[in-house]
C-alpha positions in Angstrom: 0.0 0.0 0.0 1.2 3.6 -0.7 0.7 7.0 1.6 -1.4 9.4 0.2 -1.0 12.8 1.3 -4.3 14.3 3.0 -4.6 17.7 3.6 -7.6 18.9 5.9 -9.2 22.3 5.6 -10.8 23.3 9.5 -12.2 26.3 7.6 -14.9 24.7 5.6 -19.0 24.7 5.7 -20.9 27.0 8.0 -20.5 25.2 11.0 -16.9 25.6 10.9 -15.9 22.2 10.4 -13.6 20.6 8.4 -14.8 20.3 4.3 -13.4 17.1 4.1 -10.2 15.6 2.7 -8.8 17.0 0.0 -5.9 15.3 -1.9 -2.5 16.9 -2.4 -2.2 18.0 -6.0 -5.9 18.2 -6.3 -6.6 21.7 -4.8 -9.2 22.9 -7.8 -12.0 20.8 -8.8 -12.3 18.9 -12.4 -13.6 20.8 -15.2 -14.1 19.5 -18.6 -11.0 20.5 -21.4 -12.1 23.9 -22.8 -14.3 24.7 -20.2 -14.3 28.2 -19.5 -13.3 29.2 -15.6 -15.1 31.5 -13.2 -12.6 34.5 -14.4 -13.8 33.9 -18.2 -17.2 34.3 -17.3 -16.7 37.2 -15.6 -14.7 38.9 -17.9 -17.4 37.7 -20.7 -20.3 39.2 -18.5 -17.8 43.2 -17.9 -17.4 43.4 -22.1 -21.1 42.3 -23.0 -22.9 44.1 -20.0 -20.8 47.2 -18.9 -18.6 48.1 -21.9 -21.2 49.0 -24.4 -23.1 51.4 -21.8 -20.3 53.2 -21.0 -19.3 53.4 -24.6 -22.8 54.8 -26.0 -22.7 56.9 -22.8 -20.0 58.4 -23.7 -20.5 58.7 -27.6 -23.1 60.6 -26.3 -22.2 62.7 -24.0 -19.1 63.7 -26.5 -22.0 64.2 -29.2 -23.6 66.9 -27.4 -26.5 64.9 -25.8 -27.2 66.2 -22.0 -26.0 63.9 -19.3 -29.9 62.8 -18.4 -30.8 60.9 -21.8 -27.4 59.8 -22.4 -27.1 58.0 -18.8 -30.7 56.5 -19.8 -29.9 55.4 -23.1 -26.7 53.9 -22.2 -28.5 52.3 -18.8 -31.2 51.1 -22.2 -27.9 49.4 -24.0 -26.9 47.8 -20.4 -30.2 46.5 -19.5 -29.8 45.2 -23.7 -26.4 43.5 -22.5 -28.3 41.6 -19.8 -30.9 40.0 -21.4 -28.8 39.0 -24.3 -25.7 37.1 -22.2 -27.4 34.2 -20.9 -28.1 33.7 -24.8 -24.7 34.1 -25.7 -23.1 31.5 -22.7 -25.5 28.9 -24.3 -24.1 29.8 -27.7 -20.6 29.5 -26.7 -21.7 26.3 -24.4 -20.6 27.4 -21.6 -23.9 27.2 -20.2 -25.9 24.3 -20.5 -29.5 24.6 -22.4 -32.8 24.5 -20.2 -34.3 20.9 -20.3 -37.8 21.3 -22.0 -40.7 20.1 -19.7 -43.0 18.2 -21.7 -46.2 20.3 -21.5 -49.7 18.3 -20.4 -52.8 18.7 -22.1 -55.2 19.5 -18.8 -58.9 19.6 -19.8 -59.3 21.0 -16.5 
């Protein structure tokens, strides 16, 4: 039989408690090859959400618009941003798709 190393966290879980043993060399947990990491998606979310606001707010604002309707049209492109990146994780698969729930005809 061969040693393992174990190392121990004692700052897991709410209670306090250990989170179990975690083996040496193992510290992250498995991810498919290609799979994007929590950074990726982050960054992903800052140049589809925030970047084009603050660009169109400032296109704007260096138009001539007053700072009122170019704050609420570039708050209009962010709000855009928001409801098109869950779309846009699912295209790059990052994100799995939504099961469909097969729908019951109730003659209720």
């Amino acid at each position: 039989m061969r040693a393992e190393a174990v190392a121990v966290s004692g700052s897991g879980g709410p209670s306090g408690g250990a989170a179990g043993p975690v083996r040496a060399g193992q510290a992250r947990p498995n991810r498919p090859a290609g799979a994007p990491g929590m950074g990726s998606i982050f960054v992903l979310a800052f140049l589809v959400i925030l970047v084009p606001g603050l660009v169109a707010y400032s296109l704007l604002r260096w138009a001539g618009l007053a700072i009122g309707p170019a704050g609420l049209l570039g708050l209009l492109i962010i709000f855009l941003g928001l409801g098109f990146y869950p779309a846009l994780l699912q295209r790059l698969g990052w994100v799995r798709r939504r099961a469909r729930r097969t729908s019951r005809n109730r003659s209720a």
